[in-house]
Biotite code that builds the C-alpha atoms (Angstrom):
import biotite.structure as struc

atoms = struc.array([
    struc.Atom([312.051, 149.854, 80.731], chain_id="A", res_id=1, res_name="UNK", atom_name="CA", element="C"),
    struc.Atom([311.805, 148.699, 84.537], chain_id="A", res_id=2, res_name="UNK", atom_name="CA", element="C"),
    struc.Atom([312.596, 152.025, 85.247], chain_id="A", res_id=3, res_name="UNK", atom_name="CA", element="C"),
    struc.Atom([309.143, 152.674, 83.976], chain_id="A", res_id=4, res_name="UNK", atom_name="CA", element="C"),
    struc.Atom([307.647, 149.836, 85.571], chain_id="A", res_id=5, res_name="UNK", atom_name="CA", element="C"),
    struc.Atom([308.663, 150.883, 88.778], chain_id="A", res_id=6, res_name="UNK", atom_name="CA", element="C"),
    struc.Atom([307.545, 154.329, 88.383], chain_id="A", res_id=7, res_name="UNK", atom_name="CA", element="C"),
    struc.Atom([303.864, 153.339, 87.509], chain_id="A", res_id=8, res_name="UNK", atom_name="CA", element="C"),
    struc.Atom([303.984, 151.185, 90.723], chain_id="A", res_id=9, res_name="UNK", atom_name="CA", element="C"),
    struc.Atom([305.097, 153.951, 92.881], chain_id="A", res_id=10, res_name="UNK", atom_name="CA", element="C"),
    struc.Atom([302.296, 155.802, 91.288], chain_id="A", res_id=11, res_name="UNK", atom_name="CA", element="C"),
    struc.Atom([300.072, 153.432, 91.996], chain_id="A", res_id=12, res_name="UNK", atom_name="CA", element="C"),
    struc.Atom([301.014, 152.806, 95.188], chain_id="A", res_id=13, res_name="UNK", atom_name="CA", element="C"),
    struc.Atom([300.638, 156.409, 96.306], chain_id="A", res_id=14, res_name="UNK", atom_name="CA", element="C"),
    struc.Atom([297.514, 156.664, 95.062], chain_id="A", res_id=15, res_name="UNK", atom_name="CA", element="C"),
    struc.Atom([296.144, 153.898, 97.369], chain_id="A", res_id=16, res_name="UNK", atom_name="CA", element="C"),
    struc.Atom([297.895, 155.027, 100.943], chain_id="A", res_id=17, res_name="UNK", atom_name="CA", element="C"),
    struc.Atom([296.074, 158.912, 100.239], chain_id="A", res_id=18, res_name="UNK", atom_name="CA", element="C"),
    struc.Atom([292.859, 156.746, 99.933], chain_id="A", res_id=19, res_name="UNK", atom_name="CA", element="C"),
    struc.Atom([293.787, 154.712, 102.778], chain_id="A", res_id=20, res_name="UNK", atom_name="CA", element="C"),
    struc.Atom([294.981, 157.578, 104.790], chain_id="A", res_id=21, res_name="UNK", atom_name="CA", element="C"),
    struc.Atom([291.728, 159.155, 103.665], chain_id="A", res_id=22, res_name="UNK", atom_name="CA", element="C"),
    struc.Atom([293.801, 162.390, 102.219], chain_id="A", res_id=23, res_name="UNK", atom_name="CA", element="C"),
    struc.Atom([293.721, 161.600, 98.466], chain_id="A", res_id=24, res_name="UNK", atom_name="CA", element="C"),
    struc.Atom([294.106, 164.983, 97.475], chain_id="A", res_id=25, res_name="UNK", atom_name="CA", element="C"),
    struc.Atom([297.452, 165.514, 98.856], chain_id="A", res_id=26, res_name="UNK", atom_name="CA", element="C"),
    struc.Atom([298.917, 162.101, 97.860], chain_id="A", res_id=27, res_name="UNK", atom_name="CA", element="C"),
    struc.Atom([297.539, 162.562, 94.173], chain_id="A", res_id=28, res_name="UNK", atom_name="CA", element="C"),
    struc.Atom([299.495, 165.971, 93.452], chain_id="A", res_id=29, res_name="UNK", atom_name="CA", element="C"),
    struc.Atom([302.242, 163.761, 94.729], chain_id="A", res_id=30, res_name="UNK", atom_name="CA", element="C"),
    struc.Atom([301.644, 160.786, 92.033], chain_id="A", res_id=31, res_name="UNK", atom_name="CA", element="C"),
    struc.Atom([301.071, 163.143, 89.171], chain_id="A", res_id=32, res_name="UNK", atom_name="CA", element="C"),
    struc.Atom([304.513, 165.565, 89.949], chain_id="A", res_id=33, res_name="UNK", atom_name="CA", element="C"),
    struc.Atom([306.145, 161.658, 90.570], chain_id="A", res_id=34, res_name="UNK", atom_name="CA", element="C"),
    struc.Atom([304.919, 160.726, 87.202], chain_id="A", res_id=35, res_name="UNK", atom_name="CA", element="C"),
    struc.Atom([305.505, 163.512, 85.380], chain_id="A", res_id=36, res_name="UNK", atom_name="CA", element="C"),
    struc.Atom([309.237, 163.491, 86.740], chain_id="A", res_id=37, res_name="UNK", atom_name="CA", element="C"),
    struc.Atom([309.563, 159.628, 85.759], chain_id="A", res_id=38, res_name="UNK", atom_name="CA", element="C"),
    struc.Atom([308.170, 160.109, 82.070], chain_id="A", res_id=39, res_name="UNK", atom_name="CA", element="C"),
    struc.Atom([310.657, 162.626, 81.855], chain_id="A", res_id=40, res_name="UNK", atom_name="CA", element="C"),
    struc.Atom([313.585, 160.896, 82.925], chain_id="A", res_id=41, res_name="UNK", atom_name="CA", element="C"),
    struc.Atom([312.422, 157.422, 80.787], chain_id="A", res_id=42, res_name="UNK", atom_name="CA", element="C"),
    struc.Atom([312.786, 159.958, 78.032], chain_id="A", res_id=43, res_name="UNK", atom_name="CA", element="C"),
    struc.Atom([315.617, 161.582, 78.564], chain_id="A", res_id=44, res_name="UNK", atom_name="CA", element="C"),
    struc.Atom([317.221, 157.942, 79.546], chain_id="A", res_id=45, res_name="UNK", atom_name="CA", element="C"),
    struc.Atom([315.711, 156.756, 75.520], chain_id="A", res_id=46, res_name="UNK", atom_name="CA", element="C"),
    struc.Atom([317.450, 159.554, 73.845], chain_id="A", res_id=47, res_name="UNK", atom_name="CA", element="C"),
    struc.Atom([320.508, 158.730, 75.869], chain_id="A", res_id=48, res_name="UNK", atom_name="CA", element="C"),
    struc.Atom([320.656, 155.056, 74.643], chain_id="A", res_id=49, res_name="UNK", atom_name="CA", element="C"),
    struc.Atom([319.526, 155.899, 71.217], chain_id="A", res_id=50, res_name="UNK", atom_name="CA", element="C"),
    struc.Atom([322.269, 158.156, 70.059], chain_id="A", res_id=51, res_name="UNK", atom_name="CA", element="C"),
    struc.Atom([324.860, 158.310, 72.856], chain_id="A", res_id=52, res_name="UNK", atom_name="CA", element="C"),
    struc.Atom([324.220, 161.753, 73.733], chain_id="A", res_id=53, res_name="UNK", atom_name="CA", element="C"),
    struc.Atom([321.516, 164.180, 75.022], chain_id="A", res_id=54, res_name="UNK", atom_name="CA", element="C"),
    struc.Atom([322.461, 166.837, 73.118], chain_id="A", res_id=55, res_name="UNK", atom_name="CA", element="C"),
    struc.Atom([320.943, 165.952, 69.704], chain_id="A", res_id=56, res_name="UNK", atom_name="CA", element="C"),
])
């Protein structure tokens, strides 16, 4: 689960340079495709170590 850990971070992260860059717009489509794309893959990486495949 560091995986997600690092992912909320990241989000986090990008979040605060838009503000500091003063272009929060751009950098929050950014964090929400980036976090959208990590919640996916944590999932995808659960069902993997649950049953060994991804195909059930």
């Amino acid at each position: 689960m560091s995986v997600n850990f690092f992912g909320t971070k990241t989000v986090v992260i990008l979040v605060l340079v838009g503000f500091m860059y003063g272009r929060p717009d751009v950098f929050l489509d950014i964090a929400i495709v980036y976090a959208l794309i990590n919640f996916t893959a944590v999932l995808a990486f659960l069902k993997y170590v649950e049953s060994g495949r991804f195909d059930r």
